[in-house]
N, C-alpha and C positions, 0 to 999 in steps of 0.2 A: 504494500500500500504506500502511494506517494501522499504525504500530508505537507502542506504549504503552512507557517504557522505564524500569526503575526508578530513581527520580533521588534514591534514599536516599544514595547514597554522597558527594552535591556538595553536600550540605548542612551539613559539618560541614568544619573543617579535614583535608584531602587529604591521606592516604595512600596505600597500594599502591592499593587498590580504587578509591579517589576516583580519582587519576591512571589508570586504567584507564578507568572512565565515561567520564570527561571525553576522552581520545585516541580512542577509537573512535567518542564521537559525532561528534567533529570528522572524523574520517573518515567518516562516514556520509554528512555535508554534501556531502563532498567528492565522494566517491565517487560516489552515486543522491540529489541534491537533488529529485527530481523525486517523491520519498517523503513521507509528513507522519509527523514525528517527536516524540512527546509525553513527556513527563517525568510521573512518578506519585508522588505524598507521601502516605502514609497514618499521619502520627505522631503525631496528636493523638490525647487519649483520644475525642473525638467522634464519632471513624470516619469523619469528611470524607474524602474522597481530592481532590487538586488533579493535575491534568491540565491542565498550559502546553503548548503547542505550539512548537517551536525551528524557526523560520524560517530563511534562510538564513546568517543571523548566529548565535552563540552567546549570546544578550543574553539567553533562556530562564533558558542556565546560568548564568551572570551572579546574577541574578535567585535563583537556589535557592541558589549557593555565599554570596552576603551574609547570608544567615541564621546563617549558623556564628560571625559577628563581635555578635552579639543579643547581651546579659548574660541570665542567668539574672535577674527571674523572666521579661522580656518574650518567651521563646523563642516561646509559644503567640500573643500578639500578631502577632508575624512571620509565621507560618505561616496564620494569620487574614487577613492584612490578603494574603497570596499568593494563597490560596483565594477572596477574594473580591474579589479583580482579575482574576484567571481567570472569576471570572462574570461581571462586568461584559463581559469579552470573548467574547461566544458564538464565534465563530471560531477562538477556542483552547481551547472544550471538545469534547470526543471522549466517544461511550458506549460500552460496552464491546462492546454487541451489533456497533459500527459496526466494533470492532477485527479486523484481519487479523493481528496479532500481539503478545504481551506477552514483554518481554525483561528477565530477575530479572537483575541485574546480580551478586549476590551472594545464594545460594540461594534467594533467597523469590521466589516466581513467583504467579500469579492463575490461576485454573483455572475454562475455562468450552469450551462443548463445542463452539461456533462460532467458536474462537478459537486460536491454534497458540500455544504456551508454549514458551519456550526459556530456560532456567536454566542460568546458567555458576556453579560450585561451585570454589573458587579453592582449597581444601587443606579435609585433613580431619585437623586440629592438634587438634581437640578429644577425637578419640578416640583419641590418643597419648597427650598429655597435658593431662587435663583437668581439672588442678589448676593451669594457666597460663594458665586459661580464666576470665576473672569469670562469679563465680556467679547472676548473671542472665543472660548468654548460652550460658550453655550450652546452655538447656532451646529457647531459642530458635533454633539453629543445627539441635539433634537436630530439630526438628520441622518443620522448614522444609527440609532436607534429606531427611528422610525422606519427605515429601510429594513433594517433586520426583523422586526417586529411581521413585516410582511414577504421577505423575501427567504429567509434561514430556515434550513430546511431544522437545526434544532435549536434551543436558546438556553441556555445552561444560565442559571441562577443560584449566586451564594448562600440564598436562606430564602424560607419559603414566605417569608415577609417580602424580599425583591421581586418574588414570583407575584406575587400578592400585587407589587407596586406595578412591576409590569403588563399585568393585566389590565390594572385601572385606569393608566395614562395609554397603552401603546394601544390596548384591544385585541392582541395577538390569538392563534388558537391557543385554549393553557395545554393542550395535550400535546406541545411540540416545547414545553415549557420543561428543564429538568433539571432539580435543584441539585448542587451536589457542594457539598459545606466542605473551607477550605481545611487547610492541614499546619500541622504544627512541628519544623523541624526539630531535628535531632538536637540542634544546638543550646534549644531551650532545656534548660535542666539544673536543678539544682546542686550550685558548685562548691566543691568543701574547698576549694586551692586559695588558700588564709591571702597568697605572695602574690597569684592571679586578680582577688579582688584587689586589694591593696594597689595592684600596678593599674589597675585600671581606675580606681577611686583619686586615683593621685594623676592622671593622664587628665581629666576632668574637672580636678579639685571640688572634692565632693564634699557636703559637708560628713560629719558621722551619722545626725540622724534625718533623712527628709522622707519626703513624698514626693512618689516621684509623677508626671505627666508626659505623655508622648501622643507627637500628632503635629502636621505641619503645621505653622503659625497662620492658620485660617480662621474667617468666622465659623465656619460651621465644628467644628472642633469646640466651642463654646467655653474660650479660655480665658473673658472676661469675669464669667461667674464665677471659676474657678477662684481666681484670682483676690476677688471680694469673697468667696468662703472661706481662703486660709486668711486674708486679714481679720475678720472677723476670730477665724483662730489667734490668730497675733495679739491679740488682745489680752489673752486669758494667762498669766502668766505661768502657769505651769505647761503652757504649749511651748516647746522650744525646738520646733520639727525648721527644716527648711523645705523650700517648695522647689523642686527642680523638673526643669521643663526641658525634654528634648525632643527634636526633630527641625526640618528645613523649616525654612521663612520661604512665606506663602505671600497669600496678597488681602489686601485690605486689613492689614493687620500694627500703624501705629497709632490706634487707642489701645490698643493690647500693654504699648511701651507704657504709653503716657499717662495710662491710670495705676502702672508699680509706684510711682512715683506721690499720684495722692494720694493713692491708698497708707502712705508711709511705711512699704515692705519691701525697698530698696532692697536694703541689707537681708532678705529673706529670701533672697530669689536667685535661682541658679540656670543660667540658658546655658546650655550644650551645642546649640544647635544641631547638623545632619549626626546621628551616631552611626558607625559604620555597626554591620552586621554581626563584625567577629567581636565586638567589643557591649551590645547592646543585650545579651545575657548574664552579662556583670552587673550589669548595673541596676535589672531587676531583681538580680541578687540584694544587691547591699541596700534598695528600699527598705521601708517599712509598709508601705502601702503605695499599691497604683490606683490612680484615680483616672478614670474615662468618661468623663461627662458630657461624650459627644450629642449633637442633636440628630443624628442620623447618621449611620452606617450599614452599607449594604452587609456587614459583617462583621467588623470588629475585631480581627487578627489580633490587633496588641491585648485583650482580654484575655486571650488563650494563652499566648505566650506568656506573661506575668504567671499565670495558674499554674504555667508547668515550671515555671520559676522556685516555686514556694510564696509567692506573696500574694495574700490577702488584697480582695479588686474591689473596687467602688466603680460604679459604671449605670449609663443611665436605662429608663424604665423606659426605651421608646425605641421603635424600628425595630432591627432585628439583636439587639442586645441583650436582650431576655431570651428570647433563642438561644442565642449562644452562649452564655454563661449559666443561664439555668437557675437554682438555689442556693450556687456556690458564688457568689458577690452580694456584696447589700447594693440595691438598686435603687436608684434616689429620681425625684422629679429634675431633670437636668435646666430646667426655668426655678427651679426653686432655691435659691444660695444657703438659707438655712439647712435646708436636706441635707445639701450633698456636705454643709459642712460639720452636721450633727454627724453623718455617715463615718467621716472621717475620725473621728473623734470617736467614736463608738469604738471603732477596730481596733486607734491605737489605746484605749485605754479599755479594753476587755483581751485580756491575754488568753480568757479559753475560747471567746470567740475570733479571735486570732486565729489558734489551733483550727480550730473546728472547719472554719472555712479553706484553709490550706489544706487541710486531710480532705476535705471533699472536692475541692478544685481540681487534686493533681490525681482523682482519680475518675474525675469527669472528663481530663483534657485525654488521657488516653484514647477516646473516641475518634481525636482529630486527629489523622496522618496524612502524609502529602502521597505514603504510598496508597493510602483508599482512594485519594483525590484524585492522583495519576489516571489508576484504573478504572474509576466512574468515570471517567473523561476519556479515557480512550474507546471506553464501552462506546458511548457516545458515538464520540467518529466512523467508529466500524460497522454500526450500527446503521440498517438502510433505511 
């Protein structure tokens, strides 16, 4: 079987979706090597498409994720100089006619009538709110979704809450709708290595005790509330947690800066910004508590990940969050700041509910693997 697969998300510094791509192709390998599996670029204004083929190594992806480290202006160089290594290697181009399958990683899919389309739509955040959407993807989300909605022969959904959203905005058939909930690598795990956390605590300058927050610096991440719950924690002088916050800077996001400042929690605040992968297990370690008070996720990945951490989650009561974390977080109104900062305060000052939640979390996350996600998703493709 020839599978085309869109290799848009490995090309930029790795987010939910990036780390998504990247786990199930590795499971792809793993799983049916005996497949040829192609990655697809179509970013330049040119209308080039690059079609690499991923051997049994990942040295493809390799290859599309070093683009993300390009300066502006050489990004189109990069992408040049990939496309036409790819033709120097006839053995790693594929035509479309020859495809047996094209798999959109993130809505946008190819549509041709010899060929099966299968689009995974990861949350439909835009049509809640789409005022937390930059104003150049939006138009691109609406149409790229709405194409798939009517043209994908399958639409793979994160949680049956997206399935749910998908139905209500796109109007799709739901019988071409197939939920398969992400997965949790290997990497998450509770780490005893005292010199490991230590190098990484000090890489960061952590303080000893905080709270930790992860999510790009977007509205919808909802990390002004945040923000005004641990002041209000700040207050209480036996709180002496500090609040650290990691992930990339997004957009719309300097009232975010400029209310640390009124709020008077300068000194309480720790930005990380982008945390790399191999280093973002450390550091759910050395929490005391994750907070996720987003206002909508198609799924919620950093939930799962924390629980196989060992740490106790705070995370909101809306979309699919409840789904996926289940009984094992306290779940708070994420518009409500007292909630989410009673929630807080619950966890760090009940040590057997501390326990309690951590022994159920890390036996609920066993559920998630990226090797069931592989397979459900290959099932998929194969699937006529």
């Amino acid at each position: 079987m020839n599978v085309i697969i869109d290799g848009f998300p490995l090309m930029f510094t790795k987010t939910g979706i990036g780390f998504y791509t990247h786990n199930i192709i590795k499971g792809f390998l793993r799983l049916a090597p005996e497949h040829n599996y192609y990655l697809y670029d179509n970013l330049t204004k040119n209308g080039f498409h690059t079609i690499v083929k991923i051997g049994r190594s990942l040295s493809a992806i390799d290859r599309f994720s070093k683009i993300e480290s390009v300066p502006f202006p050489y990004m189109t160089i990069a992408r040049l100089s990939l496309y036409i290594s790819s033709l120097v290697s006839g053995r790693n181009r594929i035509k479309l006619r020859d495809t047996d399958v094209f798999w959109g990683t993130n809505c946008r899919g190819i549509y041709k009538k010899r060929m099966k389309t299968v689009v995974t739509i990861h949350d439909m955040s835009h049509e809640y709110f789409p005022e937390t959407v930059h104003s150049s993807v939006l138009p691109y989300l609406k149409r790229h979704m709405k194409e798939a909605a009517s043209k994908a022969h399958t639409i793979i959904a994160d949680s049956e809450n997206t399935k749910g959203d998908i139905i209500r905005f796109l109007n799709p058939d739901p019988s071409k709708i197939k939920v398969i909930h992400l997965g949790v690598a290997e990497d998450f795990h509770v780490i005893q290595d005292a010199f490991l956390l230590k190098a990484i605590k000090n890489k960061y300058s952590l303080p000893d005790n905080f709270v930790f927050a992860l999510g790009t610096i977007q509205p919808r991440k909802n990390i002004p509330r945040l923000l005004r719950a641990f002041a209000a924690l700040c207050k209480k002088p036996s709180f002496t947690h500090w609040l650290v916050i990691g992930g990339a800077y997004g957009w719309k996001n300097k009232d975010v800066y400029a209310s640390i400042t009124e709020l008077g929690i300068t000194d309480r605040i720790r930005f990380t910004g982008y945390i790399s992968e191999n280093d973002l297990p450390c550091i759910y370690n050395l929490a005391d508590v994750f907070v996720y008070p987003s206002l909508y996720e198609g799924f919620g990945l950093p939930v799962l990940e924390a629980m196989a951490c060992g740490v106790p989650v705070v995370t909101s009561n809306v979309s699919s969050l409840p789904e996926v974390a289940g009984n094992n977080a306290l779940l708070v109104n994420p518009a409500d700041v007292e909630d989410i900062a009673a929630a807080i305060e619950k966890i760090l000052s009940d040590q057997a509910l501390k326990d309690s939640l951590r022994n159920k979390a890390m036996q609920h996350v066993r559920r998630f693997t990226w090797q069931r996600c592989a397979l459900e998703t290959l099932t998929e493709l194969k699937g006529s």
